[in-house]
N, C-alpha and C positions, 0 to 999 in steps of 0.2 A: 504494500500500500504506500504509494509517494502522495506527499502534500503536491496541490498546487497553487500555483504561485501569482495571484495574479497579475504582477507586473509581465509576466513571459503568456497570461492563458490567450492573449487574442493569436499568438502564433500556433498554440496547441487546437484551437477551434478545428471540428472535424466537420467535412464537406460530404462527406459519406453518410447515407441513411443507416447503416451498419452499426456507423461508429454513432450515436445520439447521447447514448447514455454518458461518453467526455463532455460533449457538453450541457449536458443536464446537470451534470457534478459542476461544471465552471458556471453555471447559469445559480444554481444552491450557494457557491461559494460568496458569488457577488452578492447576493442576501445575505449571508453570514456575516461579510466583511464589512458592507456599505451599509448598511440598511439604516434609516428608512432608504429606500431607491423604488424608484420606477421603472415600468417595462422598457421603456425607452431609453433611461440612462443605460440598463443593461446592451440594452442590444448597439446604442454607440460605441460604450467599452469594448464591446465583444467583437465588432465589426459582424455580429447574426443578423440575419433578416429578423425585424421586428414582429412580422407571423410567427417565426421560428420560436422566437423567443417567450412569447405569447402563448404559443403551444405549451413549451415548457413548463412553464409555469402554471399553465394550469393544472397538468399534471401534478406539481410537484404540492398545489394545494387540493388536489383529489388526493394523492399521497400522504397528506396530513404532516408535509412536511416545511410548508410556505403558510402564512397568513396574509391576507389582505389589512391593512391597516384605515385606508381611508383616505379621503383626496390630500392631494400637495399641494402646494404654491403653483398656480400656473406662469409658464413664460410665454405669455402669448397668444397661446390657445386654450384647448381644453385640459382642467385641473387633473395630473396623472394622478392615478391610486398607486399610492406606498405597498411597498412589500419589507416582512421581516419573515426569522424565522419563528414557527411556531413553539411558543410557550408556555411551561408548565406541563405538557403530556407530557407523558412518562418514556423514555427513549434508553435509557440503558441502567443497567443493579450493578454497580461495582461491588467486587468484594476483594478485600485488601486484608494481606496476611502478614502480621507483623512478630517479631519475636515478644512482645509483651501483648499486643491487643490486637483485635481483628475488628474490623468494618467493614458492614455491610450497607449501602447507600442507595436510592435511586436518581436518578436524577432528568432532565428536557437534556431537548439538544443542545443549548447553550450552555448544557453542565452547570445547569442551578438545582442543588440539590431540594429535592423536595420533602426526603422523610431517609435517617440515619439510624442506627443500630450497633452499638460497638459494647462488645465483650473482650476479655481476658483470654489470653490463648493460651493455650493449654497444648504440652507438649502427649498429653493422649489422642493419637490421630482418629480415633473411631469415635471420641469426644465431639473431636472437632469437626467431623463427617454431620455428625449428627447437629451440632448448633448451626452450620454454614446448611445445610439442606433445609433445617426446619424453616431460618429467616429467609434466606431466598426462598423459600415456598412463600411464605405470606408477602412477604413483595410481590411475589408474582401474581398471585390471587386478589390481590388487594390494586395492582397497578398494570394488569395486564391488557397491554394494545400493539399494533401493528409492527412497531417497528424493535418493540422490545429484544434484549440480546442483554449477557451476560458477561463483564470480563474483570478479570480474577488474575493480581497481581500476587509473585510470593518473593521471598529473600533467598530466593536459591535459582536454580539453572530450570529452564523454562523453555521445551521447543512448541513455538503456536504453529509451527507446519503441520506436528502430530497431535496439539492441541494435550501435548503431554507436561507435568510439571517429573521431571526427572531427580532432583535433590536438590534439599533443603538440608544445608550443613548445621544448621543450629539447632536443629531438633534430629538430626539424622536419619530424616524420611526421604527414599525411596519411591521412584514412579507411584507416586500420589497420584489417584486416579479419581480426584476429586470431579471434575468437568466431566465425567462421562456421567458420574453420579448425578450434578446437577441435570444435566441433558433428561437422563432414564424421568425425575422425577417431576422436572418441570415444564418439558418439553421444546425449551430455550435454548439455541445455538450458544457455545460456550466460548472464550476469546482467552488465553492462559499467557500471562509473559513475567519474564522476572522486572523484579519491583526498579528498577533503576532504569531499565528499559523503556516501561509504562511512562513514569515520571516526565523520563525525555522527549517522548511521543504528545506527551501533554505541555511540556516548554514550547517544543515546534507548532501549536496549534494554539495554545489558552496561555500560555505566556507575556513577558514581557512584548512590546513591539519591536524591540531591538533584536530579539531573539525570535519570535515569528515571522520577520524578513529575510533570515538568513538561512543557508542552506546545510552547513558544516559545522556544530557542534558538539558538544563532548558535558555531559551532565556527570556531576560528583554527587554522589549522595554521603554523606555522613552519618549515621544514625550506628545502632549497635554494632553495625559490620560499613564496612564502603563498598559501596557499588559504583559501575559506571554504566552509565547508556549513551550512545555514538549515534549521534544521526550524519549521516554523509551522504550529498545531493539528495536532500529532503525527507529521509527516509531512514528509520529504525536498521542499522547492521548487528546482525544476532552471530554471525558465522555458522561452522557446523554446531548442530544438534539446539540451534538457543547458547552456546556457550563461552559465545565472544562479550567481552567488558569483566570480567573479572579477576579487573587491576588492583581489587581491595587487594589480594593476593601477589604481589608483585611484591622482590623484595625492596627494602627500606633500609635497616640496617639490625644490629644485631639487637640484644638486651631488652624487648619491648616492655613497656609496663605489665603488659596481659598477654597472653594466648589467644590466639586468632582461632575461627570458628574451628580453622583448619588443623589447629593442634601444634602449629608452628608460632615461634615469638620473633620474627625479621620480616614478617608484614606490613605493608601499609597499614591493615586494619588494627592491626596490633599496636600501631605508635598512633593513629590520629583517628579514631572509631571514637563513639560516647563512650565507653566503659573504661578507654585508654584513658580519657579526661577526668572522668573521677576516679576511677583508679592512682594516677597522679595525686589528683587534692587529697583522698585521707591518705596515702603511703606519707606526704608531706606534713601531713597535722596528727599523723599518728593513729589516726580512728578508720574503722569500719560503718561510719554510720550508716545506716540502711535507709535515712529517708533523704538522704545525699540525691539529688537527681539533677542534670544539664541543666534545667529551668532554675534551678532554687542558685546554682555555682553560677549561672550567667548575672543571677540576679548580684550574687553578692561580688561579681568584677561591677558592672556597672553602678553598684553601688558606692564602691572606694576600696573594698580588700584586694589589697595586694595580692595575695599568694595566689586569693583565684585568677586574679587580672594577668598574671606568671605563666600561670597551668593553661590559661589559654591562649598567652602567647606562644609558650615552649608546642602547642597543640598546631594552631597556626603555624608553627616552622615547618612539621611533618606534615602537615596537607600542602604548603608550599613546594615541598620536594616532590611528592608526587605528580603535582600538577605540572611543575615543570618537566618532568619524563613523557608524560600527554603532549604537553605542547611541542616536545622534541620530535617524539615520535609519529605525532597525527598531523601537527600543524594545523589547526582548526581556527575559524574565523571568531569562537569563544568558549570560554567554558565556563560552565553554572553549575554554582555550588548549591543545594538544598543541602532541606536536614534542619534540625531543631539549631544548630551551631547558629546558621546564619540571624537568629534572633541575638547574635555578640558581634556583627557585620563589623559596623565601626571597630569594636577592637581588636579585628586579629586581621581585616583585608589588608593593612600596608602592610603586613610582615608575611602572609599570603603572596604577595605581589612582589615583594623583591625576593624572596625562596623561588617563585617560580620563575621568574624572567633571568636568573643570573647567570644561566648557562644558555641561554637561547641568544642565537647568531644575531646579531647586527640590521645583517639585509634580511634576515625574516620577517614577513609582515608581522605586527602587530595583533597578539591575540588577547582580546577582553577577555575580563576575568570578572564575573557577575554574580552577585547573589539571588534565587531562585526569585522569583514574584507569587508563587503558588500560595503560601501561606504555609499555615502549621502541619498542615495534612495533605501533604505535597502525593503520597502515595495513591491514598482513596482517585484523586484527581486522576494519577495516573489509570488505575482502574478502570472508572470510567470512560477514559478516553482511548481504551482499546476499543471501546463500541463505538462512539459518537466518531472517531476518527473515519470510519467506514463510512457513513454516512456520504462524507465527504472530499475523500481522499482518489485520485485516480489509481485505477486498480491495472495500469499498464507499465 
């Protein structure tokens, strides 16, 4: 599934009655992106016949996928009726699998959520069989229509070609056959990718605009383990099996604070994960406190304590070093950081920023280095946006 683009779709328009469905997707996009707009701005932009487009469109609100909004300003002549996309039906159930909690979501196509569900994940798989089947059943029953679809992010290696979740290192599950389970019980096409993937798929499309313009970048997730997701020429790169981006795994150097999912300490995820960061503050204050969490240590850098303000600097170095091996490696046009970190942006991006550029060449372009815009629940988002992406994504 590749984004498109509308600066390049009036070149992409297809003259073939074959090919319609391109642009039906470029004809949806420009409601997505413009809206309010009228039939006629579309079919200017698009260089379509204004019939053409007309057609479309009607379709696309038979489809229950366009709304009529109601007259515009005229220039001229007769006042064009506005189009958006349609809001509030229900268009896709994320469900998002996390090492401490799981969410289940539904949300429109604009990815406004309409009604959420988040439990405690439990490292009993046939627990958690049972809680993800029973809530996606009642989303489904309770919000089932047309265009409804299912997509199911997790923190492990994910092929969405076999629609299979292959492993999850932090709970050490094994072709988890969850999707199929969904499928049997709800009778819901299932959409399965690892969570850092999702994420990226969701910066390229409901992100910032700096990053929904561009074609090549590189998403960091931080949170209990690090992941990456790559989009390159507009489009999610999985490699073989789902199991390209995991650079948490890449070495870093020796000594780490913690053990990585993987049982080794010379991980990335080992030196700059959540659990590296507090790990650090009590190893330094002497405590194991257990109600110690990223929010409560960001709160007390921001507040004035030193030693957290340290821990997240010394934290900031090790995501600094890794990102600069991205930038070496991929040379990407930017890379975005999520993760709960990014609520300490101001304290750790300048030492982020010179870790990462200090080994990068001269005459290399310039690659931004950006905090996510998703919010707190950067994941869920991703989720969702394995369905809603479909929608409107070209499938060539």
């Amino acid at each position: 599934m590749k984004k498109i683009y509308l600066a390049k779709a009036k070149h992409q328009i297809a003259r073939h009655n074959t090919m319609r469905d391109i642009n039906k997707r470029i004809v949806l996009n420009y409601v997505r992106s413009r809206s309010p707009i009228s039939r006629a701005e579309i079919a200017r932009e698009t260089s379509l016949q204004r019939s053409t487009v007309s057609a479309i469109i009607d379709d696309l609100i038979l489809d229950e996928l366009v709304d009529e909004l109601g007259a515009g300003d005229s220039t001229g002549g007769r006042k064009p009726t506005l189009l958006q996309l349609k809001t509030g039906s229900p268009a896709a159930i994320g469900v998002d699998v996390t090492p401490r909690q799981t969410t289940i979501a539904v949300a429109d196509l604009n990815g406004e959520i309409i009604e959420k569900d988040t439990f405690p994940t439990s490292p009993d798989i046939e627990y958690m069989n049972c809680q993800i089947l029973g809530k996606v059943k009642r989303f489904t029953d309770l919000y089932r229509g047309p265009h409804l679809e299912v997509g199911m992010c997790v923190p492990g290696i994910a092929d969405p070609s076999r629609n299979s979740i292959v492993y999850i290192p932090y709970f050490q599950w094994h072709n988890w056959d969850i999707a199929k389970q969904i499928t049997e019980e709800t009778g819901l096409p299932v959409i399965v990718d690892n969570d850092a993937n999702a994420v990226a798929l969701a910066e390229l499309w409901f992100g910032a605009e700096e990053i929904r313009t561009i074609s090549n970048f590189i998403l960091v997730m931080i949170a209990e383990g690090i992941g990456t997701g790559i989009i390159i020429d507009g489009q999610v790169y999985r490699g073989e099996n789902g199991a390209a981006g995991e650079f948490g795994h890449m070495f870093l150097a020796e000594n780490a604070p913690v053990t990585c999912s993987c049982g080794r300490r010379d991980c990335w995820e080992a030196h700059a994960s959540e659990k590296a960061i507090i790990h650090r503050y009590q190893a330094n204050n002497g405590t194991t406190n257990k109600t110690m969490d990223l929010e409560r240590l960001i709160g007390l850098a921001q507040n004035g304590e030193r030693r957290a303000a340290e821990i997240l600097k010394e934290t900031a170095h090790a995501i600094g070093i890794g990102i600069s091996n991205l930038i070496i490696g991929f040379s990407p046009q930017a890379i975005v950081v999520g993760g709960s970190i990014v609520r300490a942006w101001d304290l750790i991006k300048d030492e982020i920023n010179i870790l990462a550029r200090r080994s990068i060449r001269h005459e290399v372009s310039d690659t931004m280095i950006v905090r996510s815009s998703l919010g707190d629940s950067p994941t869920i988002v991703g989720a969702l946006s394995l369905v809603l992406v479909r929608k409107f994504a070209s499938t060539s």
